[in-house]
N, C-alpha and C positions, 0 to 999 in steps of 0.2 A: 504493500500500500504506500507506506512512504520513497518506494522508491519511482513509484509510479508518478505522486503528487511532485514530486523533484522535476519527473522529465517535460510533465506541465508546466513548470514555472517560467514566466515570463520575466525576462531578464533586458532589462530597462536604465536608463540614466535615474539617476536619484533627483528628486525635487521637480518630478512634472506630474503630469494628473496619471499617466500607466504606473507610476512606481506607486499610486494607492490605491491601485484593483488588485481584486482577492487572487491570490497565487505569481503574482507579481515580484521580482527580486530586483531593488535597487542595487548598482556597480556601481563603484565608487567611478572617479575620472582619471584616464591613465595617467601614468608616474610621470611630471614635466621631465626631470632629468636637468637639473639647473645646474647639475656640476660635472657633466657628459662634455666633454672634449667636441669642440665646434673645429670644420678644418679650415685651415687659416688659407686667405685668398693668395695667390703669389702677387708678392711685392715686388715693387718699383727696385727696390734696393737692389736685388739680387740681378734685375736685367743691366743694370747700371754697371754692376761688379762684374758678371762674364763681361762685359764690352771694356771694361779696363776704364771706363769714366772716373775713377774717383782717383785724387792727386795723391794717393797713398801705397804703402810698400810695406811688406811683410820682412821685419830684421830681426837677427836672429841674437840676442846677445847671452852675459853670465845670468842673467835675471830671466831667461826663458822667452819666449816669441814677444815680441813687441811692435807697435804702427810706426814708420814715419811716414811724416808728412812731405811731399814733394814742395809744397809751396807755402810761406810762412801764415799761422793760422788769422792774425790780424786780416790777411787778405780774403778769404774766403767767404763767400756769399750762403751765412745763413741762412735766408730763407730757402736756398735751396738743397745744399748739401745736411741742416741741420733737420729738415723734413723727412729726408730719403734714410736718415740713417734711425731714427723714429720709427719708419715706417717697417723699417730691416729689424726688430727687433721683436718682429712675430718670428723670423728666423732659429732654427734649432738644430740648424745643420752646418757644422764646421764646413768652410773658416767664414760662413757667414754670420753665425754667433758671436765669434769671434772679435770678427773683427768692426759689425756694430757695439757693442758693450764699449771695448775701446775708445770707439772715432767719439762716439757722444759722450761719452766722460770728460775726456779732450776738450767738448768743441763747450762743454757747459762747462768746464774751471775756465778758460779762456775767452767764453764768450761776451760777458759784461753784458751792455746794452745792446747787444748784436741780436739776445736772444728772446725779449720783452716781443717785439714783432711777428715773431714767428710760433706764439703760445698758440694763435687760434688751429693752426695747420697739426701741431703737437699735438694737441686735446685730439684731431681724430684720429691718430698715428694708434695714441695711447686707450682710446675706448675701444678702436680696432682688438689690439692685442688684449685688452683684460677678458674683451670676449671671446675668444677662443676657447677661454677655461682652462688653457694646457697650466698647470702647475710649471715649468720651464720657464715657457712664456711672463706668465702674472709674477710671476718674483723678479725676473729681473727686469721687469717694465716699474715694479714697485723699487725695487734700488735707485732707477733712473729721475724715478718721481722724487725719492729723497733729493737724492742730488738737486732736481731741476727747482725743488722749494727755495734752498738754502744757496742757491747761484742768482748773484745780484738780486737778493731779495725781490725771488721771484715769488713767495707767498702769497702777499696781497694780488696780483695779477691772477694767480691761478681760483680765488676764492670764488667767483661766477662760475667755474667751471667744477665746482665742486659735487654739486647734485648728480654732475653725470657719470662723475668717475666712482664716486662712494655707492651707487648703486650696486656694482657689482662685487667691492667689495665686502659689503656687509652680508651678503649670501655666503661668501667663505670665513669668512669671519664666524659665524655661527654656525660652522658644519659640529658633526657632533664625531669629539674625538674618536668613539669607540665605533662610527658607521662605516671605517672602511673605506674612506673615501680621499688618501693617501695625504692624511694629514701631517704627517713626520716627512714627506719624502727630502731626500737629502739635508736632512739635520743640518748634518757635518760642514755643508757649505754655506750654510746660515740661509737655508733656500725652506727652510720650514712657515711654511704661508702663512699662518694665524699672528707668529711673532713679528712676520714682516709686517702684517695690514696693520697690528696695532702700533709696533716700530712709525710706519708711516704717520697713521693718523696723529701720534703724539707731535712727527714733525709738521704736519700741518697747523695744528694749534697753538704752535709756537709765536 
């Protein structure tokens, strides 16, 4: 009998008028998946890098692989090189990893007023990459944000742009440690996501 009344039941969305007739079974609504790895679009950066465009060289010293720069960095046109290397930082594939983390650390200790300009083109480099989801990716887009607060007190600039960016971090921000959901992943290189979002937010409030 009960197994009969089971194959009767009507299997329905929850909260419309079928889920309240008799033999009717509300389903919940499938799983969003807000921490599911999105695939990143290919960047500008990387067409840029095979054609050899960018004024830089891979050297090799006692201190382990390092950038130089072909042309002194006072010269270089941020708004366009400081965009493309933003953009490169959905990148997770040596030496384009590589050697975006580098070029932008570079261009933001030395960039000064060079780099207020080029905040609007940043914001979508940077909402790009947190959406991805890739744990790789959002940590070290969240290092960059460090940086890019505390270079030429970029802070106040960045506040308008705040709503867009804290959206997705306060989803990882409240994953639940014990879900499985690769909260530890590389400790060891300070790439552990929860410590970075709040690391960050402190420096935002600064």
């Amino acid at each position: 009998m009960c197994t009969n009344m089971r194959a009767l039941e009507l299997k329905t969305k929850g909260f419309t008028v079928k889920s309240t007739m008799k033999n009717s079974m509300a389903i919940g609504p499938p799983a969003v998946g807000v921490f599911r790895e999105r695939p990143a679009k290919p960047t500008a950066f990387c067409k840029f890098y095979e054609r050899g465009d960018f004024p830089i060289a891979l050297e090799h010293n006692t201190k382990g692989n390092q950038i130089a720069w072909k042309v002194q960095m006072e010269k270089l046109d941020y708004h366009h090189y400081l965009s493309l290397f933003f953009d490169g930082l959905c990148e997770t594939v040596h030496p384009y990893d590589f050697f975006t983390r580098l070029e932008v650390h570079d261009m933001l200790e030395h960039g000064d007023s060079e780099i207020l300009p080029v905040i609007p083109q940043l914001i979508i480099s940077i909402k790009n990459a947190l959406n991805t989801r890739k744990r790789q990716v959002i940590c070290t887009m969240l290092k960059m944000l460090q940086h890019l607060v505390v270079s030429e007190d970029m802070g106040e600039a960045l506040v308008s742009y705040y709503r867009q960016i804290l959206a997705i971090l306060i989803i990882f921000k409240n994953m639940n440690i014990n879900s499985g959901d690769g909260l530890d992943y590389s400790q060891q290189k300070r790439e552990n996501i929860r410590e970075l979002i709040q690391e960050t937010l402190e420096v935002f409030e600064r």
